[in-house]
N, C-alpha and C positions, 0 to 999 in steps of 0.2 A: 545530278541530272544527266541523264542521256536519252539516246534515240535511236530506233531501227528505222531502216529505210532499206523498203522491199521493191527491186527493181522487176517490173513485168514486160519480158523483152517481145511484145508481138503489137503489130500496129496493122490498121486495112489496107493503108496505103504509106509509101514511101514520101515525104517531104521534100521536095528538092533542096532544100538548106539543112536537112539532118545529118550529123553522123555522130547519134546517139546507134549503139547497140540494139536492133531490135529484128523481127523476121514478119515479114508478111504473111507466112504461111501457121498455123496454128493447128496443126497437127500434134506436134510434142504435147500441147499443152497441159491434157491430166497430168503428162509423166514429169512436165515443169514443174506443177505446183506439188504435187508429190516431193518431188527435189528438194523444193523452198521450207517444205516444213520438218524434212528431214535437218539440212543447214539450221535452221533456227531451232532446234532439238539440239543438235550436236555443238552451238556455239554459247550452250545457255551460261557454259560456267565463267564467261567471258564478264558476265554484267548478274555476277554475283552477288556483292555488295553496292551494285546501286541499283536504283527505280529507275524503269522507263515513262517517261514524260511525253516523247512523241512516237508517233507510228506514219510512214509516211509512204503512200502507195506510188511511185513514181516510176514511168517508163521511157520509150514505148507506150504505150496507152491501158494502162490498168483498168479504163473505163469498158476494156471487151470482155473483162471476170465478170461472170454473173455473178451478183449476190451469195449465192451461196459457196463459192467458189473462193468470197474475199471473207468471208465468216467462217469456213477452216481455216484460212493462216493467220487472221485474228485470233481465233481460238485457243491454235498451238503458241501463238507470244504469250497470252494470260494463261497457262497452260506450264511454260517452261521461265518464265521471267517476273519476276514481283513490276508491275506497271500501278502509277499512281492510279487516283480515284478520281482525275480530271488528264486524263489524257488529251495532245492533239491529236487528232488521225484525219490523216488528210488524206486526197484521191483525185490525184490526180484525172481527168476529164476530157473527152473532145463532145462536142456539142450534139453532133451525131450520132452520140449514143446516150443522148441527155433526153429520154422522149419523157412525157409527164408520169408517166407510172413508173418508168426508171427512176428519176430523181424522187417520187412520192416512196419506192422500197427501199431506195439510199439512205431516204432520211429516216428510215424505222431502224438503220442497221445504226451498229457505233459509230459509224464516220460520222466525224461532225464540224467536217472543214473541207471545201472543195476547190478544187485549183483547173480551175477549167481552160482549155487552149483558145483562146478565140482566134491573138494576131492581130487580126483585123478586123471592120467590118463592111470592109469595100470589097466587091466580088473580084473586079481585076487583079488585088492583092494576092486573094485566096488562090485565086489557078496560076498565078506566077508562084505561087508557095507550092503548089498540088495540094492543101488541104484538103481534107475529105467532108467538110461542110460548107455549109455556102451562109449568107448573109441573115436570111431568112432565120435557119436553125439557129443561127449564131444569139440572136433578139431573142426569138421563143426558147431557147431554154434558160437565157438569162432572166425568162420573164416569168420561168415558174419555179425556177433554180433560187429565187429568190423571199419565193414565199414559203418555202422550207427550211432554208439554212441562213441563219445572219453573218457567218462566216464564211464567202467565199473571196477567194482570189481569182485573179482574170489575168493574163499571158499577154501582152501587146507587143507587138516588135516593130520600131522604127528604123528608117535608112530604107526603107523596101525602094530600089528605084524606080523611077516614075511617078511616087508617093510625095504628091504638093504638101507643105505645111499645112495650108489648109484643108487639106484632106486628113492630114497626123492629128488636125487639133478637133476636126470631127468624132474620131474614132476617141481620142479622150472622153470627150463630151458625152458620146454617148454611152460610155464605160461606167461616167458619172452619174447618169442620169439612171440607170438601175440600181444606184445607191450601194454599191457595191466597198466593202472595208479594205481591202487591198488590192492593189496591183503590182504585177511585175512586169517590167519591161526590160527590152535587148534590143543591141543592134541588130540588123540583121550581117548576119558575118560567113564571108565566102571560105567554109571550109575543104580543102582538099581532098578529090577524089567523090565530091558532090554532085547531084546533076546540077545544082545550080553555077557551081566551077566551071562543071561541062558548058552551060549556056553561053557562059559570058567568055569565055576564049571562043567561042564558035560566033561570039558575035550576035548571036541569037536575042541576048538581055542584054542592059546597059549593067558597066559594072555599078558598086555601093559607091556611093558618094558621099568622101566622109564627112566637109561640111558640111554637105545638109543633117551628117546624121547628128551631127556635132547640135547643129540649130535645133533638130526635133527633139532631141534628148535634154536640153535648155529649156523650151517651149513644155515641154511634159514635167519637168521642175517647178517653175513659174506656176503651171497651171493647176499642178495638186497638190501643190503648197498652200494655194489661195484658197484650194477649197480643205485645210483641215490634218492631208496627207505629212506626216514624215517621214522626209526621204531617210530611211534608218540604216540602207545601205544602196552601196551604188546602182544597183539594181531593182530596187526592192522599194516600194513604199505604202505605210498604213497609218490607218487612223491608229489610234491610243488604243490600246488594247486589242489591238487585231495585227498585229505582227505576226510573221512566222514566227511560232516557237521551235518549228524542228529547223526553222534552218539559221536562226539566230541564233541555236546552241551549235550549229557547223563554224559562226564566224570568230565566233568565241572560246572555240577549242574546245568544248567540249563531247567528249567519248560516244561515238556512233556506232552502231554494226549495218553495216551492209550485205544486205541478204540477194543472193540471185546472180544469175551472169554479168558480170563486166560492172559489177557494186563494188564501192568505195567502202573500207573501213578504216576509222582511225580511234588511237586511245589513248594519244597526246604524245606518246612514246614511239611508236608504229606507226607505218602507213599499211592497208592491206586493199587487194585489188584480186576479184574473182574472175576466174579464164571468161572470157569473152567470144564464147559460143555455146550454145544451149543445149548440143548433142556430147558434146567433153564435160559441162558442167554436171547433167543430169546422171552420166555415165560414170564420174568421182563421185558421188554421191550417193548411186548405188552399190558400190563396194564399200563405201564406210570413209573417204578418204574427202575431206575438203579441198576444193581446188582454189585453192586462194596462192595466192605470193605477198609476201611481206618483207617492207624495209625498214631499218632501223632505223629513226631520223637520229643524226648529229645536233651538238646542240646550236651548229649555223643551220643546220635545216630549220630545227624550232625554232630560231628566231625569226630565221627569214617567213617563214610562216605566217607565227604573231603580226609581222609589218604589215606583209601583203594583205590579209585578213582584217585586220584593227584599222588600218586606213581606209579601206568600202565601206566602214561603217560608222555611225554615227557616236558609236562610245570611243573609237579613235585609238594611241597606238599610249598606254600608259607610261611613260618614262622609269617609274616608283617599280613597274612591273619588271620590264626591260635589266634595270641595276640588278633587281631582288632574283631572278630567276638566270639572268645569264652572265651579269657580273659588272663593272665599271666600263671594262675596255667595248662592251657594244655598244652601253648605252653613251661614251664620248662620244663612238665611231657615227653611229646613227643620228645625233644632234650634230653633229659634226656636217657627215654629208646631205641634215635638212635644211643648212642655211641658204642656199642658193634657191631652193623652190621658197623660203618663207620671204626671200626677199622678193622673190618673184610675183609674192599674195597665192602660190598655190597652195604651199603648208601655213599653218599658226598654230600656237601652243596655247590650250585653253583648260586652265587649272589642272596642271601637269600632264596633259594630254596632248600628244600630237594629233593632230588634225587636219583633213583635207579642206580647201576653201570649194564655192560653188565653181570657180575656175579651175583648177586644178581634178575637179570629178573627171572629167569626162578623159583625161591625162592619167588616171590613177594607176595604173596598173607599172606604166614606165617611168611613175615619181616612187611608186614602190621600190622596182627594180635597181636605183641609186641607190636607195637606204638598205640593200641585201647586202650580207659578208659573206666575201667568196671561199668556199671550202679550202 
């Protein structure tokens, strides 16, 4: 099984909390997607002997492709790649560009899983974000986005400052009450060189507040737990049968190609990573020449991997796996350095599986970081 995941780097507005890859200006854009389906032409011998399972439209906002714009690079995957006969394809969304005849052509097309940005759906939220929709949109196209697709996912981010719990556990509520099969949620996280960085050295915003986000991110477990959800990764939670499949074959290790500027591929062996500007990428692409860079992972890269990954999720880090792929001395090293968090109740071993507790989630990334072997 694997998966493509096609990055579409243009959005209408900037985010103050982003520093995903993407350009406001949408000029390049035929000579983009021209690019994308040349890459995905010329990486077809990559995923030769296996089927693709997921297609996943992810940006920047892939929701400003028209239709017919996402049915050529659709085309050119069934085209160059043997893909099963029940694909995901998912597409990503901002709400603003969810009007009812939009999502009514959406759903005639193959996509047939949506991942729409909401965040929020407090208006003071959205302008301290800069979203580009406001409350209103946010309702009305969950409210017709719903009566086409039984597959959607929805984006919520908690820690937004100034954001009461009781305000965090409205926004659940109401997330819930459009019956929606999945959600994803994040803290919100002050990255470097952001305007949101900008604000809060300027004193302008209060910074994140990590207890609180600590208490909302608890409060959002509790709460869609009770109604159904599994939390199946640290981030991530769905009813039974509405998981991501493209990105629960990411945490699993299993083989992806990443199509587009500043896209991620891997195929267990390699990490690969496309130049991260859209006038160099389109311009390697015109000559014939991929602009990727590739590394070779070690086999403490793979491990350290497998940990990080198998611990955010709910099948967990296999011990059996651990011995059989990387040998005795990691799998002592690694049970070795988890008895302090199991004594702590943030790891347990649950028929041969290590595993994160509900305490230890919100800690995951630096209970990881102990169980890593350093090159």
């Amino acid at each position: 099984m694997s998966g493509i995941y096609i990055h579409i780097p243009f959005c209408k507005q900037a985010c103050h909390y982003c520093d995903f890859h993407f350009s406001t200006s949408l000029k390049k854009k035929d000579e983009l997607i021209d690019a994308l389906i040349l890459e995905i032409k010329m990486r077809k011998d990559e995923f030769k002997n296996t089927t693709v399972e997921t297609i996943y439209f992810g940006g920047g906002t892939p929701s400003l492709l028209s239709s017919l714009e996402i049915k050529r690079i659709i085309d050119s995957i069934y085209k160059n790649y043997k893909v099963s006969n029940n694909p995901e394809i998912t597409l990503e969304a901002n709400p603003d560009d969810l009007s009812n005849n939009r999502i009514l052509e959406i759903s005639k097309s193959p996509i047939n899983r949506l991942s729409i940005g909401i965040q929020s759906f407090h208006e003071k939220d959205l302008k301290l974000m800069n979203r580009a929709h406001n409350t209103q949109e946010a309702k009305q196209c969950l409210e017709e986005a719903t009566k086409h697709f039984n597959n959607i996912s929805l984006d919520l981010i908690y820690g937004i400052p100034n954001t009461t719990n009781q305000e965090w556990e409205e926004n659940i509520n109401i997330a819930l009450n459009f019956g929606v099969n999945h959600i994803s949620s994040y803290a919100l996280t002050v990255e470097p060189k952001t305007a949101l960085a900008s604000f809060i050295e300027k004193g302008i915003i209060d910074n994140v507040d990590d207890a609180l986000a600590q208490e909302q991110f608890n409060i959002l477990i509790d709460k869609l737990e009770t109604n159904n959800f599994v939390h199946y990764e640290l981030s991530n939670f769905g009813k039974e049968g509405f998981f991501s499949r493209n990105n629960s074959a990411y945490w699993q290790g299993k083989p992806y190609i990443g199509i587009g500027p500043s896209a991620h591929s891997f195929n267990g062996k390699q990490r690969g990573w496309n130049v991260r500007n859209n006038t160099k990428y389109i311009k390697s692409l015109q000559i014939g020449d991929l602009p990727i860079e590739i590394e070779t992972l070690t086999k403490t890269d793979q491990y350290n991997e497998y940990v990080m990954t198998g611990l955010r999720t709910v099948w967990g880090v296999s011990i059996k796996k651990v011995q059989q792929d990387f040998g005795v001395t990691f799998e002592n090293y690694m049970l070795e350095q988890a008895q302090k968090h199991i004594k702590e109740h943030l790891l347990y071993i649950d028929n041969g599986k290590l595993k994160i507790t509900q305490k230890g989630k919100f800690l995951s990334d630096g209970i990881a970081s102990d169980l890593f072997m350093l090159n």
